[in-house]
C-alpha positions as CSV (number, residue, x, y, z in Angstrom):
1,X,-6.5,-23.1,-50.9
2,X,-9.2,-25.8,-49.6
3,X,-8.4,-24.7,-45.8
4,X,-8.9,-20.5,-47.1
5,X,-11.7,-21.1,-48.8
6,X,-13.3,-23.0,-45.5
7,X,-11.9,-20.5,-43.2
8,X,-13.3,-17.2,-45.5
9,X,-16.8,-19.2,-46.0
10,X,-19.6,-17.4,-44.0
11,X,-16.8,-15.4,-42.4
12,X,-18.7,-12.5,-44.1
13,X,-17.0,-10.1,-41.4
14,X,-14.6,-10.2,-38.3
15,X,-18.3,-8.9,-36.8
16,X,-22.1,-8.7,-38.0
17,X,-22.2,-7.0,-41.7
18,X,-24.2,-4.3,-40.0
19,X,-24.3,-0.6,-40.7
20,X,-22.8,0.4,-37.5
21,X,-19.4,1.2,-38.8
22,X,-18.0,3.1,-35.9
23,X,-19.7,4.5,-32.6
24,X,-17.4,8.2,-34.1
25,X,-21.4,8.4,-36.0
26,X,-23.4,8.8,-33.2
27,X,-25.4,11.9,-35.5
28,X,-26.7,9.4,-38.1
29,X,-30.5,8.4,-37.1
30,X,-29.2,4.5,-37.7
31,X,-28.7,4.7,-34.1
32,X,-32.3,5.6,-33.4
33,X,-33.8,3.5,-35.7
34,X,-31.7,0.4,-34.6
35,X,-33.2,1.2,-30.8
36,X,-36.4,1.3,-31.8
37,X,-36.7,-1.3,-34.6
38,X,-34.5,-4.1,-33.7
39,X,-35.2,-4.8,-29.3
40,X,-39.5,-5.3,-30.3
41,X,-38.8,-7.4,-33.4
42,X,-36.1,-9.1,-32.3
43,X,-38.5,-10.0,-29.3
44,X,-41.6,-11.0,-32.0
45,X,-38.9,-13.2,-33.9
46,X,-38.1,-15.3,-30.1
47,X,-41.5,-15.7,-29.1
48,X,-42.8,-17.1,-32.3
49,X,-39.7,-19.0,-33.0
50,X,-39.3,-20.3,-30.0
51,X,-43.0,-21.8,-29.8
52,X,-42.8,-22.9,-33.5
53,X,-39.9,-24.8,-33.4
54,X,-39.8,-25.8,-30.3
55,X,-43.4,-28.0,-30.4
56,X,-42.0,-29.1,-34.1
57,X,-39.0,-30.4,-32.1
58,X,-41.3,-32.1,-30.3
59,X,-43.6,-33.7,-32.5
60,X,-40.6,-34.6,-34.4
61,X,-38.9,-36.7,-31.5
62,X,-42.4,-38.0,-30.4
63,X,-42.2,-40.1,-33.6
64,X,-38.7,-40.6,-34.2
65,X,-38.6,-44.6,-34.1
66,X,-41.1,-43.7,-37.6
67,X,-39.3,-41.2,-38.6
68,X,-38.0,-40.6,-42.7
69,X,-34.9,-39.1,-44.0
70,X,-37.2,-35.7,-44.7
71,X,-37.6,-35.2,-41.1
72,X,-34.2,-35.8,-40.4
73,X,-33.4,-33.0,-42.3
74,X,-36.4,-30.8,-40.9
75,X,-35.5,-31.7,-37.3
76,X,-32.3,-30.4,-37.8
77,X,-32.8,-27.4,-39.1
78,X,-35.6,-26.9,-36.7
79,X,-32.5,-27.7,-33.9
80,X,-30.5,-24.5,-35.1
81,X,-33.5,-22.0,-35.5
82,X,-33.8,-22.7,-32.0
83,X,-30.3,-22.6,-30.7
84,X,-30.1,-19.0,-32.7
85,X,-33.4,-17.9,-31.4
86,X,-32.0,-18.4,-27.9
87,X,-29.6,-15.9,-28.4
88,X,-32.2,-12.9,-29.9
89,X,-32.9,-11.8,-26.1
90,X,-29.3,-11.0,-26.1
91,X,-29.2,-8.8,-29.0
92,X,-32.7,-7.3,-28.0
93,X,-31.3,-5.9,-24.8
94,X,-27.7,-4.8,-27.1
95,X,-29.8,-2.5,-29.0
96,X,-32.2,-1.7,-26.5
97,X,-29.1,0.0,-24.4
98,X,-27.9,2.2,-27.4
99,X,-25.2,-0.5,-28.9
100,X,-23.9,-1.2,-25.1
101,X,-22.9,-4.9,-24.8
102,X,-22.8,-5.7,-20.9
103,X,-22.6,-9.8,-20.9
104,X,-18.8,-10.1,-21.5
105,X,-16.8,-10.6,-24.6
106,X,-16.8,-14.5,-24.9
107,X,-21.1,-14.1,-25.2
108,X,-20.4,-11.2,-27.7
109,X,-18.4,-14.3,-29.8
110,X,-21.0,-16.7,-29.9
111,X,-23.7,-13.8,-30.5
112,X,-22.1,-13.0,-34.7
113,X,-21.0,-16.8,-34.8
114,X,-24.8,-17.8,-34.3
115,X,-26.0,-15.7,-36.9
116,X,-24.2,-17.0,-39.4
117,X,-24.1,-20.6,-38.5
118,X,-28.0,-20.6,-38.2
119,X,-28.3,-18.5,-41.8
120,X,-26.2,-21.2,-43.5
121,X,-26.8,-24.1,-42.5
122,X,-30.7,-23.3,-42.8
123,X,-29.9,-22.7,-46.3
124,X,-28.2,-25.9,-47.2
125,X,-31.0,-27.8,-44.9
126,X,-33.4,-26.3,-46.7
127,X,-31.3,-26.6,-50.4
128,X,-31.0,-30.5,-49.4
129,X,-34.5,-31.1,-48.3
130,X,-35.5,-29.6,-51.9
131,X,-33.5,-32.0,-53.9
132,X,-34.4,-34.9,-51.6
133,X,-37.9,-34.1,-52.7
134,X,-37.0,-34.0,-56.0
135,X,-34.5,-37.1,-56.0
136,X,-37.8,-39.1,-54.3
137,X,-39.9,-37.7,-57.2
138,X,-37.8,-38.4,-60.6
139,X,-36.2,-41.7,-58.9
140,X,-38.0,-43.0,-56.6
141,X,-37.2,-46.6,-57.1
142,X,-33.6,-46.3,-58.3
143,X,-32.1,-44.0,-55.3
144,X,-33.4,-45.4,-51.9
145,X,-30.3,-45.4,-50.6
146,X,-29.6,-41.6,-50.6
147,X,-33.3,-40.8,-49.1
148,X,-32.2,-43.1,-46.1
149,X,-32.2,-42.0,-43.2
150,X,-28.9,-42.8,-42.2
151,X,-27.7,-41.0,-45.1
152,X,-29.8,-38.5,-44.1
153,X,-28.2,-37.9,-40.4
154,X,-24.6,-38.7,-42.6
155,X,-25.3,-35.5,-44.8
156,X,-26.5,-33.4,-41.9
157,X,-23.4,-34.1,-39.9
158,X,-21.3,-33.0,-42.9
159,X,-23.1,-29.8,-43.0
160,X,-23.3,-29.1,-39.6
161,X,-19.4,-29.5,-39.4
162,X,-18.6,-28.0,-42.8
163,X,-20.7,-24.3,-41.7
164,X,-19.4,-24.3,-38.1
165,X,-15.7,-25.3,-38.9
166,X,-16.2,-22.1,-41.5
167,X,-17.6,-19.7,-39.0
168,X,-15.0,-20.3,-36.5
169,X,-12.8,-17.1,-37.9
170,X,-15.8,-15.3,-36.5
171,X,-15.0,-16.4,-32.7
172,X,-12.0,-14.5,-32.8
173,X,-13.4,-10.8,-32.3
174,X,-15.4,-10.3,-29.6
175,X,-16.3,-6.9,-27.4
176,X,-14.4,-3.9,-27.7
177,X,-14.5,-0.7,-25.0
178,X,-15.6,2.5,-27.2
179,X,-15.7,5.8,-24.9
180,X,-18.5,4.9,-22.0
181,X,-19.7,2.0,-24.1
182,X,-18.9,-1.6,-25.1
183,X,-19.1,-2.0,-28.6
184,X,-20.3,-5.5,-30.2
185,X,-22.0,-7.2,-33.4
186,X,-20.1,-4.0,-35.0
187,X,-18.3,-3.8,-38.5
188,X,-14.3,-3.2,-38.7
189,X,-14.0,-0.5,-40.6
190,X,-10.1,-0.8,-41.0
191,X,-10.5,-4.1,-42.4
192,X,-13.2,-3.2,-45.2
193,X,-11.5,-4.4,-48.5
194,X,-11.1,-7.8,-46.9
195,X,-14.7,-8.2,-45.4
196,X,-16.0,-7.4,-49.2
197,X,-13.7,-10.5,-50.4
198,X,-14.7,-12.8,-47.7
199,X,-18.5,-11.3,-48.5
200,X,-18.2,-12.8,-52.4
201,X,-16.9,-15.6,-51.3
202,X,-20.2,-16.5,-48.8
203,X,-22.2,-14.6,-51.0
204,X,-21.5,-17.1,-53.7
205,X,-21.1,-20.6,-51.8
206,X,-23.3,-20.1,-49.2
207,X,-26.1,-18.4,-51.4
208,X,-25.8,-18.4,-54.9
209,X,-25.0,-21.9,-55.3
210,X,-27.8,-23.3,-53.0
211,X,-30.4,-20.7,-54.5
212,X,-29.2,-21.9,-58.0
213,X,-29.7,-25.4,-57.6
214,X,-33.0,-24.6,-55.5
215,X,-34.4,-23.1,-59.0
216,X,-33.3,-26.0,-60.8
217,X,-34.9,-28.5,-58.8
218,X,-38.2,-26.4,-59.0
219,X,-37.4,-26.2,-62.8
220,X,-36.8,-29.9,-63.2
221,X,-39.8,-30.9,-60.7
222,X,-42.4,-29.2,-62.8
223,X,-41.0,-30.9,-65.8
224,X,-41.4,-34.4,-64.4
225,X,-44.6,-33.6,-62.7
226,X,-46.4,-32.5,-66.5
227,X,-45.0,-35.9,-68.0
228,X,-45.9,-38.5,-65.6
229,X,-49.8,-38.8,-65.1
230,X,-50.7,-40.2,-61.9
231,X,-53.7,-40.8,-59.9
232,X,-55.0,-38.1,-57.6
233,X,-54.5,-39.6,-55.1
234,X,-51.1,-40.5,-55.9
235,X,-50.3,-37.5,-56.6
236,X,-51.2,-35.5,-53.5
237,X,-49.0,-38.6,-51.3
238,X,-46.1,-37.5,-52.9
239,X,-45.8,-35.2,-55.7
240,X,-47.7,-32.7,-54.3
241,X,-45.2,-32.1,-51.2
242,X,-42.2,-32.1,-53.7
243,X,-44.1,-28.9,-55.2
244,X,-44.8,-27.7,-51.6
245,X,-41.5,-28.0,-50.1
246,X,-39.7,-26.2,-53.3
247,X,-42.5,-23.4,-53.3
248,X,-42.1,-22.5,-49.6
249,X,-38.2,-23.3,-49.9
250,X,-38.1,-20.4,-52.9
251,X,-40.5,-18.3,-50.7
252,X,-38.4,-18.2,-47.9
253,X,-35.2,-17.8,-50.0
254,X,-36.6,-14.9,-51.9
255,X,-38.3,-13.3,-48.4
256,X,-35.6,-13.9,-45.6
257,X,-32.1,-15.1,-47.7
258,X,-31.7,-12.6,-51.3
259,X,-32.4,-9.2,-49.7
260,X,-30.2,-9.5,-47.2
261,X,-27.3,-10.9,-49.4
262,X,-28.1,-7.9,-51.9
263,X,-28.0,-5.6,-49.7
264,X,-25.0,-6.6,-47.8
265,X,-23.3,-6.7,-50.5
266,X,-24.1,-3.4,-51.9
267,X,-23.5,-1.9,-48.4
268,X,-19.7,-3.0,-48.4
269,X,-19.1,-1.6,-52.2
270,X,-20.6,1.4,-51.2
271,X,-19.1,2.0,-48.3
272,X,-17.5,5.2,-47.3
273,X,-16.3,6.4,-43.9
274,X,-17.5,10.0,-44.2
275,X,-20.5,9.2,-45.5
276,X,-23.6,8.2,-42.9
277,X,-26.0,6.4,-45.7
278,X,-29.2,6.2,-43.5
279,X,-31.6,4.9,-46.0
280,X,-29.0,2.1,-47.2
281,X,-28.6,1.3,-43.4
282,X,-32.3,1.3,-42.5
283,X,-32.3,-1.4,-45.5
284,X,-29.7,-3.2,-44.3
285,X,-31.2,-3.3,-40.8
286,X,-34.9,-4.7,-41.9
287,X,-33.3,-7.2,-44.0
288,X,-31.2,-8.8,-41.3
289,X,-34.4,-8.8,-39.4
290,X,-35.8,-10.7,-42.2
291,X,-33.0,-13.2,-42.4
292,X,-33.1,-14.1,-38.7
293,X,-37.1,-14.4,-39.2
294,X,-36.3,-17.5,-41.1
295,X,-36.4,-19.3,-38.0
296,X,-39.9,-18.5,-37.8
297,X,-40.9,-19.6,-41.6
298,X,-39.7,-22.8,-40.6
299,X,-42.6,-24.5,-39.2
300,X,-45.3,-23.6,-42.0
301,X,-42.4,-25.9,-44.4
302,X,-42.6,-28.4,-41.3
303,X,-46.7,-28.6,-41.4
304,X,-47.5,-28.3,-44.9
305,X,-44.4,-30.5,-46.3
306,X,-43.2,-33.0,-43.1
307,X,-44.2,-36.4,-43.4
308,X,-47.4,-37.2,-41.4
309,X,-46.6,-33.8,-39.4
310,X,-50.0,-32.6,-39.1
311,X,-51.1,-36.1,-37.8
312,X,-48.5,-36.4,-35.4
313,X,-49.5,-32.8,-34.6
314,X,-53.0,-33.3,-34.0
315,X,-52.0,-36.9,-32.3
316,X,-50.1,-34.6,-29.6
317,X,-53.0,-31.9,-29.4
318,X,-55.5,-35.2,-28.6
319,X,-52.9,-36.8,-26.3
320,X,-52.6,-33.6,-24.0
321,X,-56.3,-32.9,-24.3
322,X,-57.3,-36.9,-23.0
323,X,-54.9,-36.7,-20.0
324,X,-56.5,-33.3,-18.9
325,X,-59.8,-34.9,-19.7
326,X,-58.8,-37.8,-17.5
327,X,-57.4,-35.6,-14.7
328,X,-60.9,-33.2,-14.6
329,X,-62.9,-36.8,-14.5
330,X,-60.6,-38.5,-12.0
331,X,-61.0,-35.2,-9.4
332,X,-64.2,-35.6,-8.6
333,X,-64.4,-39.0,-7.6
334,X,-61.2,-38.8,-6.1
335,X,-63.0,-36.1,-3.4
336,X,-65.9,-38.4,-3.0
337,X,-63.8,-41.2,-2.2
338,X,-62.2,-38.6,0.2
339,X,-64.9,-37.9,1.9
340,X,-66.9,-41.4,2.0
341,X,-63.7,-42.5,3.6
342,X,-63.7,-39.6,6.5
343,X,-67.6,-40.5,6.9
C-alpha cells in the first residue's frame, strides 16, 4: 500500500490536468484562448523567475559558510523554481504552435514531471520553513537540534526524494502523433476515473495536509506571540519574521496553490466528453498559470523573511558597484601611464 500510495502521489494525471481533453475539440475557443494566454505569460513567469531566483541563488551561496537552517530551506526551494522556470520557454513555444510539441517525446516527459515536482516540493519547502519559524519561536532553547542546519539539508533531501520518487509515474507518457500534430502536456481521456483517484490522493497529501498544518502554525504563532511580551527590539529579530514568513506562506498558498487544486478537481468530476466547458477551462487555464507563478512569489518570502537577506543583498549590490567604481578610476590612469610611456 506504502509503494501505491508513493507511486499515485502528485501523479495527478498520466499528463498535465489541463482542459485539453482531446485534439477531436478543435471548435471549443480553449484552443484560442490557450494560444493567446499561456506563450506571453508563460514568458512574464521566466523572465521574472529567472532573475528573482536566480540572484537569490546567489546571494544565498555568497554567504553559505554563515548560512542558517532557514536558508537551507529557502535555497532549495529557490533551486527548483529555477529548474522548472527553465522549462516555461518550452511550453511557451507548445502553445504558441497550436498544442504542436516539436522537441521529441523524452523533453515532453520531463515537461509534466517538472510541473509537478516544482508545485510539491515548493509546498512542503515552504510548509517546513513555516513550522521551523514556529518551532524557533515557541522553543527556541529546547529544539536547536532540529533548526540545524544539517537537519535542515537532512529534511530537504527527504523531500526532494520523497516528491520526485512520486512523480516518476508521470515519465512514462510522453508525446503522442494526433492527425498533423504532436500532442503533449494533454489529459487521457480514457483513463479519467483513475486520474480523479490519483487527483484526491495529491489533492489531499500534497495540499491539504501542508495547507492544514500551515494554518495551524499561523494559529498557534499568534497565540504565543500575544502571551510572551518581549522587547521591540526583540521582537522584530525574531518574532516578527515568524509572522512574516507564515503571512506570505498563506498568501502564496491561497494565490498560486488552492485555486488550482479546486479547480482541478472540479474539472475532473465534471468532466464529460461531449461537453466543451469553455468557462471551466479558461479557469483551469489562469489557475495553472498562477500555480507555476509561485516561482516568482518566491523571492519577496526570500527578502522580507531570509536571514540577513537584504544585507547580503545590498552587500552584493555595493560589491559590484566598487569594482565598476574601481575599473572607471583605474582607466584613466591606466591611458596616462600609456601614453607617458610612448612619450
Amino acid at each position: 500500500w506504502e509503494r501505491k500510495l508513493m507511486s499515485l502521489f502528485l501523479f495527478s494525471s498520466t499528463s498535465e490536468m489541463e482542459p485539453n481533453e482531446t485534439f477531436s475539440f478543435r471548435n471549443c475557443t480553449i484552443e484560442n484562448f490557450k494560444r493567446e494566454f499561456y506563450p506571453i505569460t508563460y514568458l512574464i513567469i521566466f523572465v521574472w523567475g529567472a532573475l528573482g531566483n536566480g540572484l537569490s541563488i546567489y546571494v544565498f551561496l555568497q554567504t553559505y559558510k554563515k548560512a542558517t537552517s532557514v536558508n537551507v530551506f529557502m535555497l532549495n526551494l529557490a533551486i527548483s523554481d529555477l529548474l522548472f522556470i527553465s522549462t516555461l520557454p518550452f511550453r511557451a513555444d507548445y502553445y504558441f504552435r497550436g498544442s504542436n510539441w516539436i522537441f521529441g517525446d523524452l523533453t515532453c516527459r520531463i515537461m509534466s514531471y517538472s510541473l509537478y515536482v516544482n508545485m510539491y516540493t515548493s509546498i512542503y519547502f515552504l510548509t517546513v520553513l513555516s513550522v521551523v519559524r514556529f518551532l524557533a519561536t515557541a522553543y527556541p532553547f529546547r529544539l536547536l537540534h532540529v533548526t540545524s542546519i544539517r537537519s535542515a539539508w537532512i529534511l530537504c533531501g527527504i523531500i526532494w526524494l520523497f516528491i520526485m520518487a512520486s512523480s516518476v509515474m508521470l515519465l512514462k507518457r510522453g508525446s503522442e502523433q494526433k492527425g498533423n500534430l504532436i500532442a503533449c502536456l494533454e489529459l487521457d481521456p480514457q483513463k479519467i476515473n483513475k486520474l480523479l483517484i490519483m487527483n484526491h490522493i495529491a489533492l489531499v497529501i500534497g495540499f491539504l495536509v501542508p495547507f492544514f498544518t500551515l494554518s495551524v502554525c499561523y494559529l498557534l504563532i499568534i497565540r504565543v506571540l500575544s502571551k510572551v511580551e518581549l522587547p521591540e527590539s526583540s521582537l522584530q529579530a525574531s518574532h516578527k519574521k515568524a509572522v512574516t514568513t507564515i503571512i506570505i506562506t498563506l498568501i502564496i498558498f491561497l494565490l498560486c496553490f488552492l485555486p488550482y487544486h479546486s479547480l482541478r478537481t472540479l474539472h475532473l468530476v465534471t468532466w464529460n466528453v461531449n461537453s466543451c466547458g469553455d468557462r471551466l477551462h479558461k479557469a483551469v487555464v489562469i489557475t495553472l498559470a498562477l500555480a507555476a507563478a509561485n516561482s516568482c512569489l518566491n523571492p519577496f518570502l526570500y527578502y522580507f523573511a531570509g536571514e540577513n537577506f537584504k544585507d547580503k543583498l545590498r552587500a552584493v549590490f555595493r560589491k559590484d558597484h566598487l569594482q565598476k567604481a574601481k575599473t572607471k578610476r583605474s582607466f584613466p590612469i591606466c591611458v596616462w601611464l600609456k601614453t607617458e610611456t610612448r612619450v
